[in-house]
N, C-alpha and C positions, 0 to 999 in steps of 0.2 A: 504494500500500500504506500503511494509516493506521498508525501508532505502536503499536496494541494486537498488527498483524497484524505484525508489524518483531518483536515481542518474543518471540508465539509462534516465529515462526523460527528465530531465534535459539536455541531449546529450551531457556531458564532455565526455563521451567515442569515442565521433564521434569524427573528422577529424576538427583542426583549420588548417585556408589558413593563406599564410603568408601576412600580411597585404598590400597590393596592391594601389598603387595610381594612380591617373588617368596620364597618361603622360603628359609631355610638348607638344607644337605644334612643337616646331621646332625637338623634337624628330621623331612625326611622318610626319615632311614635308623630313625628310634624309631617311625614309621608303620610302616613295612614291618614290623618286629618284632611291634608288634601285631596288624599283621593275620595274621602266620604263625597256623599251628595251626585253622583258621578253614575248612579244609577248601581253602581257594585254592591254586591254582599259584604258583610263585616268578615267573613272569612278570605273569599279574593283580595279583601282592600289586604288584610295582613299578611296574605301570600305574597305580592306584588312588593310591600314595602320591605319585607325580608331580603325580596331574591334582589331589590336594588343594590348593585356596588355600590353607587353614589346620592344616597338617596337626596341633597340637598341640590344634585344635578336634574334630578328629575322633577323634584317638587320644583323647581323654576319652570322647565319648559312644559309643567302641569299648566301654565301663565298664556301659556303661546302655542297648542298644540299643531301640529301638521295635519291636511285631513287629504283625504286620499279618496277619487272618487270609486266607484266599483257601481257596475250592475243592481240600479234600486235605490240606491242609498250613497251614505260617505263614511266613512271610518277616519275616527279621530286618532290620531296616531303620536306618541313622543317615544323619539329615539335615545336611549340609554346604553347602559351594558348592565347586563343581568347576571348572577352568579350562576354556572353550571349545574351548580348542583340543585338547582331551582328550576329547572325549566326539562320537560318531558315532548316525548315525540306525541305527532296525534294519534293517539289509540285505536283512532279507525282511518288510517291514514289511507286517501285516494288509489296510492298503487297497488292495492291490494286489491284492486275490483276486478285486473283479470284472473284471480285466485279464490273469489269467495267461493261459499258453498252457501248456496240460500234455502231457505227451507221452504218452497215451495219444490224445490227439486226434489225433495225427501231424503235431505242430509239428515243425517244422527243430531239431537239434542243438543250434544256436546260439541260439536263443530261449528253449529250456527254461527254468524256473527254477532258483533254486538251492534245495538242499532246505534245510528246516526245520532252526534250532539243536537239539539236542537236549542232556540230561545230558552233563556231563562225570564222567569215573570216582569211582565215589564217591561219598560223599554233599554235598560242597560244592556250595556255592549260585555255580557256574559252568556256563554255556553251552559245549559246540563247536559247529562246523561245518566238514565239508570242502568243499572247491571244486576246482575240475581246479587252476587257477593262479590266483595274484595277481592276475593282471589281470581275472580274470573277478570278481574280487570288487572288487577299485579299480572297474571300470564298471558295478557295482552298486551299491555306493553314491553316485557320483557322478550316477547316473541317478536315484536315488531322490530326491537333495537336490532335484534340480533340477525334479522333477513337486512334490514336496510344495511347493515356492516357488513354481510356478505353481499348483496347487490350493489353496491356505491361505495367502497373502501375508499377512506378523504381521510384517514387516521395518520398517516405517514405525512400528508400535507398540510393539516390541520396541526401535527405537533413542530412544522417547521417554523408556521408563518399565523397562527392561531385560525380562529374562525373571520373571515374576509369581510362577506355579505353579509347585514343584519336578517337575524330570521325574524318572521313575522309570530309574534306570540300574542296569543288570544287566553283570557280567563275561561276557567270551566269547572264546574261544581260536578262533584260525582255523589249521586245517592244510589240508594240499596233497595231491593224487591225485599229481602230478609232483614228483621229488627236483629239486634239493637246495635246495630253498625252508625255511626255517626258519620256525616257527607264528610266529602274531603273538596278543601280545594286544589287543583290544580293550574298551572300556566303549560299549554302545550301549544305547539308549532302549525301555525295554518301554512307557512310553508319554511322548512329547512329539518325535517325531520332527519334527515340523512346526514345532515352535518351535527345535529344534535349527540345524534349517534356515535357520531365517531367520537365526538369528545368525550362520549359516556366511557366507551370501549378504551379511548385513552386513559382516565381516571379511574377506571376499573370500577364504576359505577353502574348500580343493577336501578333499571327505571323503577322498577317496583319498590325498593327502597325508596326511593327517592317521594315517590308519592307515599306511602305508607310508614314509612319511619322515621325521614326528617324533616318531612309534611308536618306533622306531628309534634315534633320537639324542637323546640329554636334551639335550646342548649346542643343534640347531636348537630345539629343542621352546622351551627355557628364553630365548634370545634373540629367540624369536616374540613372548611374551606377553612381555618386558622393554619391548621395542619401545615395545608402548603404554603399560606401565606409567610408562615416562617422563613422555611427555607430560605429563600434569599438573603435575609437581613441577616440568620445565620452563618450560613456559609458564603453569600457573593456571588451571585450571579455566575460570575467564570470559571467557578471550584463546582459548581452541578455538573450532574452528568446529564448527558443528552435526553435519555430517558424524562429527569425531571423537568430537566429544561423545557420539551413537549408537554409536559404535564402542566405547569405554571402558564403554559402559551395556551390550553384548554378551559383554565379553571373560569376565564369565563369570558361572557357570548355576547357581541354585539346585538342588539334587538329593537324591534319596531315593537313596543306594546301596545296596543288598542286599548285607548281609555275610556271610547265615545262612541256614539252611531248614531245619524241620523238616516231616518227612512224619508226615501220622498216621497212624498205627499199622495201622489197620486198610485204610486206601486204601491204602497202598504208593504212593501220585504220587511222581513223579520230577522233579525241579527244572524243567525245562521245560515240564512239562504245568502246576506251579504257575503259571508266568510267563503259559504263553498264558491258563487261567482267569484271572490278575490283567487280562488285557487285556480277554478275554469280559467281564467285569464292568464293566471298565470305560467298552468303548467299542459289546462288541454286546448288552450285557442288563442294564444300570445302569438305575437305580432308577425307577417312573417319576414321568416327570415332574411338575411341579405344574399345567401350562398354559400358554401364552404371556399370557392376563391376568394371571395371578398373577405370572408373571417380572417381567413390563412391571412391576405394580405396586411389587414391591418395589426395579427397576431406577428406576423414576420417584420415591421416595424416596431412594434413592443422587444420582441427579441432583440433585436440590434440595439436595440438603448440597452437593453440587460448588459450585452455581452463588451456592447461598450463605457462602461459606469464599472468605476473598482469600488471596492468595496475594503474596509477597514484591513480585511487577513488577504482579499485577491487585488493583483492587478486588471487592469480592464483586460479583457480578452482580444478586441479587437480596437484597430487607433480609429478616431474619430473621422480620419479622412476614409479608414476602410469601411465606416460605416456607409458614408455620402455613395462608396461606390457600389456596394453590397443594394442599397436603396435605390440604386440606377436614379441617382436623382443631381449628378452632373454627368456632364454630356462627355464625348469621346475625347475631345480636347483637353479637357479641365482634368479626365483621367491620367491620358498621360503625362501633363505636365508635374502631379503625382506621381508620377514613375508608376503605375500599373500598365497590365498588361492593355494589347487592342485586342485581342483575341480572346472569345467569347466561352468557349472550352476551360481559358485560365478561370473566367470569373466564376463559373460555374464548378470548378473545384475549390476556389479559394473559400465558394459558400457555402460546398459539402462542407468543407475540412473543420471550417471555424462552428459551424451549426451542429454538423453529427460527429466531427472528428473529436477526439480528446478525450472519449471513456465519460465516466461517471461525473469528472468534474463540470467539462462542459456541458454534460445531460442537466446537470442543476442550474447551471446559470440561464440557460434556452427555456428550462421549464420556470422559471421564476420570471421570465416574460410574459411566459404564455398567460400564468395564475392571474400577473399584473391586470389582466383585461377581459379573462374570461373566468366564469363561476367555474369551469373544469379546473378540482383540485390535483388530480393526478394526471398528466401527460403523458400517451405513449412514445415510444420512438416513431410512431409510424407519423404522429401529428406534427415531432420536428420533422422528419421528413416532407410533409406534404408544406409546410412552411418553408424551407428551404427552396423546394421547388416553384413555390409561388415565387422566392424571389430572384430565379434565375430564368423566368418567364418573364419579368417584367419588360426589358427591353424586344425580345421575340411579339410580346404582345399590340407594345404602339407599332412595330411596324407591320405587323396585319391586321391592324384597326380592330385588334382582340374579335377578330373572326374565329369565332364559336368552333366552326366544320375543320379548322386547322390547327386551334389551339386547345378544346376539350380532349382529343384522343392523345396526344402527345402531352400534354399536363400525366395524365395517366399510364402513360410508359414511365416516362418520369423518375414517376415517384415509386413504380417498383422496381427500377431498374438502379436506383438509389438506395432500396432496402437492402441493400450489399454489406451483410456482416462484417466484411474486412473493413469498411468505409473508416469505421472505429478507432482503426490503428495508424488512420492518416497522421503524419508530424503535427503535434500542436502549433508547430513554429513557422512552416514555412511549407510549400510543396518544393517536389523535386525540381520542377523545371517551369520556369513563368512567373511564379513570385519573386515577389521584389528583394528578399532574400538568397534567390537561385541564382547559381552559376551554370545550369548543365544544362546542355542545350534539347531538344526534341529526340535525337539523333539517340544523345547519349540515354534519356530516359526509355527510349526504345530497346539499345543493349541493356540496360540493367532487368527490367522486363523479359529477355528473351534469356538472359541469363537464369530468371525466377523462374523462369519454364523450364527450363534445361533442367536444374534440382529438382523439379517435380513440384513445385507449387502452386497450386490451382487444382492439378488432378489427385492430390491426395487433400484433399477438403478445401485449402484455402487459401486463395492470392496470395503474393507479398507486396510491401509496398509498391513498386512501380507498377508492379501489375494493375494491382489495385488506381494506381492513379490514372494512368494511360487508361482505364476501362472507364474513369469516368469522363475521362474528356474524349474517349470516342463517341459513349454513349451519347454524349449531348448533341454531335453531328449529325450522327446516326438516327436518333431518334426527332430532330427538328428538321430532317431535309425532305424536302418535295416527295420524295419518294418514300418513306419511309424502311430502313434497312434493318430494324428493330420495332415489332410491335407486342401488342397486349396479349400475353397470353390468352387462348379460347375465344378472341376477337375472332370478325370474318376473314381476316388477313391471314391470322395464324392456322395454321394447320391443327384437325383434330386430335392428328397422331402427337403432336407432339407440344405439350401443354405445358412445358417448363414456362418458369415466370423470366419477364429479362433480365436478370438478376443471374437468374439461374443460366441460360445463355451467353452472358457476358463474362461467366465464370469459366463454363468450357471454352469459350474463344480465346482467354486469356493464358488459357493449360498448356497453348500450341506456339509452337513458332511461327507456324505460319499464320498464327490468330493474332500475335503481337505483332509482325509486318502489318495484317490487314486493320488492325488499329491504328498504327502507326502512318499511315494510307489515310486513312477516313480522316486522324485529325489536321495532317499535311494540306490535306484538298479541301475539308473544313474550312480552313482559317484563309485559304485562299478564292472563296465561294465554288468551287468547282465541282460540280456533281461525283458521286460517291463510286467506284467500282473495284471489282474482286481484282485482287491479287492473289499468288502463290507465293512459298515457303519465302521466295527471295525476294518478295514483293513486286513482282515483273507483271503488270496486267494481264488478264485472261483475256484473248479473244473470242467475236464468236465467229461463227461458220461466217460471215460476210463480213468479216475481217475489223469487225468495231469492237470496244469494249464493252466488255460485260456488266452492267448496269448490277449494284450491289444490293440485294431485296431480302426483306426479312426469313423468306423460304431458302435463299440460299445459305444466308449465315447458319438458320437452326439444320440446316440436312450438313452442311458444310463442319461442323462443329457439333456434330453428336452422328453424325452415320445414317440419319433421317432422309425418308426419300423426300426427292420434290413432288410438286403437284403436276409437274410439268415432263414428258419425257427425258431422258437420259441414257447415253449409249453409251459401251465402252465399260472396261475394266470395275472402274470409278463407281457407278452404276450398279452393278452386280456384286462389286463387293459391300456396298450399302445395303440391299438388299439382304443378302447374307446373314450381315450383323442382325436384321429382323426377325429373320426365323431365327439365326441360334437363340436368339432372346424369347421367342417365343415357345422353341421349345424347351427351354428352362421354366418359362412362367406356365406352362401348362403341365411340367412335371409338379409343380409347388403347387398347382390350383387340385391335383388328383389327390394329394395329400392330407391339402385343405378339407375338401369333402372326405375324405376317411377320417379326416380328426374331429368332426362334428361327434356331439354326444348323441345318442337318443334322446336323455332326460339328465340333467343335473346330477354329477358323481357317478353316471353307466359310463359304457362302453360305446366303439361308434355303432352310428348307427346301420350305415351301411353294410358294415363287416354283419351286423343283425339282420337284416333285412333285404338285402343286397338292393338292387337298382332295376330299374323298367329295362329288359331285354332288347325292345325295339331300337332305345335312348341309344343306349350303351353299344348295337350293331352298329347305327348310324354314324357314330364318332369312331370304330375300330377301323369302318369301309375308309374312312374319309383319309384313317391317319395309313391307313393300307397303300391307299393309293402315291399316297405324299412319301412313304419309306421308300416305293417301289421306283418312283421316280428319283431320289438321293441315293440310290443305288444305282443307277440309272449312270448317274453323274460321277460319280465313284469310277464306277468300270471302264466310260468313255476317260476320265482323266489317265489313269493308269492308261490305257492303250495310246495314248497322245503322248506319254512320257517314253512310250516303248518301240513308236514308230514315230521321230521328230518329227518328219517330214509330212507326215497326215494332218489336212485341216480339219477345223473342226465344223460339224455340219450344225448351226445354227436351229437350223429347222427342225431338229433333229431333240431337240428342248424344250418342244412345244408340246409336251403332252397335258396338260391340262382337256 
């Protein structure tokens, strides 16, 4: 683990809270006061004034509340930060609806839901709910933490950077069908249930405690959240371990609490019909979208401030001017008087290298953009991927006036032909050849590449650098010219037979010597606009039968670089030994498929079943004829080759091969 990878760890990059102390009581008995009159229960009004951090923060913007319109009505709204330990997910939380079991279907008793919050008496801006017993609601919300932490895992991002978004928290009284249970009040989420979650999951917090035992007792409730508050003042901030560190970045939740509601006039809604339209809005019929190009774009300028802004323990990753160039937002001129490349290959590695290049380290500083501007707490590699490639599209795009028909299918080669595992191992510092650090000219990163071939890198799982880099600046020719010489897997271009992704394609091309010339080829002709064509080993053009070159198509590269036939005829040696390769493989994978079906059970811990029962006689003739005929003919071929070795001088009778 190198020193950059020790720091992240450590979480100094993450998010310190400003150190928080538990309030006074008489702080929170002047909350409660304010919140009376507010249409609230005496139990919500002292839930709310508990779970406030700041409770003389709130009792001011009680003064000047925010309202918010929604479907029917308005919801009065003041934004605070609430204690963790005080706020629960909703107990019948929306994503659960393609999961219910309703009892009109004739679910079991015990599986029912629980019904819908509705109005509390009156017109306050409070939720009920009844339930048969407590426990039937403690194991509903413990069930719910526990599906939204395995659907929506934010617990790794959430103890970096705390909770972002304020959730929206709604009051809600729970009573009982069974005496002598007393209501409880609760604060639960109309929407951030998932982020609630995680911070529960972070503090090792059971929701059902939380309603049930420190609901209950200010004294557990108050020495819960003291606990942590300690820490710090104890030990310092920089002497926690990460672990607490996250913990302290959970303890607690920025939030929207609804104090107020008005209904208008004429719709007559009722406080719960407002709540669930604020959800409709927000999560089944909100705005639409701009596009995943447009996101990526604007997520890939967040990026780029990420990676160029340092930070207390990192330097910037990228200089301010590579950002300008990265954003193609100075022109060809302004670059090179920067001393960048003119060639459109270099920038499009420089933007792999600095965006996917550099391992773990880099991966956090890309995804600490991405968080910057979108609710997605956790990032895959696929989403810096598809960011990156928005922004090695940007200059390709004004000059086809972002024509859709030429820049949607090549956006999508792209970006899998970018999901290239080695991309990872690119130099943090500089690439081989084109950066402004590089001495080695095109020529030479071609030998070091064919040299990576020669060891056997590529064919035994995985590029080496050059290889790696040269594959991405063929690909970006390759896959942006007229022609396309790389396309999408299982697209109409690609062949059915062979489904590799480009990724996977640019891996075998790169295995070969003659795939590092024809690399070396594409980005030569590339950078000079000249249309794309095959070369051999030496890199000497192929001609064709009418004496012009061989135009370079994605069906050649995959038959060329795996043994794959074309769609198109082919004579010759070449030809038939391609062909070859398919039966041998195929008679391997049909030895493994007889296998297969002998290894089927009958039933669970029997025997096969086959070997029991054996098979349809008809079946079983039909595929013996078929393979009869197929042996008889590789025997066929067998005997004429022997006799060709035996009498040189005999040709071979072509026709004579036609037995189908």
């Amino acid at each position: 683990m190198n020193d950059e990878t020790t720091v992240e760890h450590r979480g100094e990059a993450g998010w310190q809270p400003e150190p928080y102390v538990l309030p006074r009581f008489n702080a929170v008995d002047k909350l409660s006061d304010a919140l009376f009159g507010r249409g609230l229960s005496e139990r919500v009004v002292e839930a709310l004034a508990r779970a406030a951090v700041q409770p003389e923060d709130m009792r001011r913007k009680l003064t000047d509340v925010n309202k918010l319109r929604v479907q029917g009505g308005t919801l009065h709204i003041v934004e605070t930060r609430l204690w963790s330990a005080s706020v629960l997910p909703h107990p019948a939380n929306p994503r659960e609806y393609g999961r219910r079991s309703y009892a009109l279907g004739g679910t079991s008793p015990s599986l029912r839901i629980l019904p819908e919050p509705e109005a509390a008496p009156g017109d306050g801006p409070e939720l009920q709910i009844r339930v048969p017993r407590p426990d039937d609601l403690a194991q509903r919300l413990d069930d719910a933490k526990e599906r939204l932490v395995k659907e929506n895992p934010l617990d790794d991002d959430i103890a970096a950077e705390g909770v972002l978004q304020p959730l929206m928290v709604v009051p809600m009284t729970v009573s009982y069908d069974s005496a002598p249970h007393r209501p409880a009040a609760l604060l639960i989420t109309a929407d951030g249930s998932s982020r609630i979650s995680a911070v529960h999951q972070l503090l090792g917090y059971r929701p059902s405690v939380i309603a049930y035992d420190w609901a209950h007792d200010v004294r557990k409730f108050r020495r819960e959240v003291n606990r942590w508050l300690r820490l710090p003042h104890k030990q310092g901030w920089d002497s926690l371990s990460p672990a607490d560190q996250g913990k302290l970045r959970a303890l607690t939740v920025p939030a929207r609490v609804v104090v107020g509601f008005e209904s208008d006039t004429r719709a007559g809604v009722r406080f719960h019909t407002a709540v669930r339209n604020f959800i409709g809005l927000t999560h089944i019929r909100p705005p639409k979208p701009y596009g995943s190009a447009v996101e990526n774009e604007a997520k890939g300028d967040a990026v780029l401030d990420s990676l160029a802004e340092p930070t207390r323990s990192r330097p910037a990753r990228i200089t301010l001017q590579e950002k300008l160039w990265f954003a193609a937002v100075i022109n060809e001129q302004e670059a090179a008087e920067e001393g960048f490349s003119p060639h459109q290959d270099v920038r499009a590695a420089e933007i792999v290298r600095a965006v996917l290049g550099g391992g773990t380290s880099t991966a956090r500083r890309v995804n600490e953009g991405i968080r910057s501007l979108t609710a997605k707490q956790r990032p895959h590699r696929e989403d810096r991927i598809d960011i990156a490639v928005e922004l090695i599209l940007r200059p390709v795009r004004t000059a086809k006036n972002d024509l859709l028909a030429y820049v949607r299918p090549r956006r999508a080669v792209l970006q899998r032909a970018y999901r290239l595992p080695e991309i990872e191992q690119l130099p943090i510092d500089a690439l081989m050849e084109g950066g402004l650090d590089s001495g080695r000219s095109l020529e030479e990163l071609r030998t070091a590449a064919a040299n990576e071939a020669a060891e056997g890198l590529g064919a035994s799982g995985r590029l080496g650098v050059a290889q790696t880099e040269l594959a991405v600046k063929a690909a970006y020719y390759m896959i942006t010219a007229d022609i396309m010489a790389l396309q999408n897997e299982g697209s109409g271009a690609a062949r059915a037979d062979d489904s590799r992704s480009a990724a996977g394609v640019l891996r075998a091309m790169l295995s070969q010597r003659r795939g590092v010339s024809q690399a070396y080829e594409v980005v030569r002709a590339g950078r000079l606009g000249r249309p794309l064509y095959e070369v051999d080993e030496d890199g000497t053009p192929i001609l064709t039968a009418e004496g012009g070159y061989r135009n370079l198509t994605d069906a050649r590269v995959r038959q060329t670089y795996n043994g794959e036939m074309l769609t198109e005829t082919l004579v010759g040696m070449v030809a038939v030994r391609a062909r070859w390769a398919t039966v041998h493989n195929s008679v391997a994978n049909l030895r493994q498929a007889v296998d297969d079906m002998e290894s089927v059970p009958a039933d669970e811990g029997c025997g096969s079943l086959v070997k029991r029962d054996g098979w349809d006689p008809e079946q079983v003739e039909y595929a013996r004829r078929s393979l009869d005929r197929s042996s008889r003919k590789l025997a066929f071929w067998a005997d004429l080759y022997r006799d060709q070795k035996e009498e040189p001088g005999k040709g071979s009778d072509v026709d004579s091969l036609n037995l189908w």
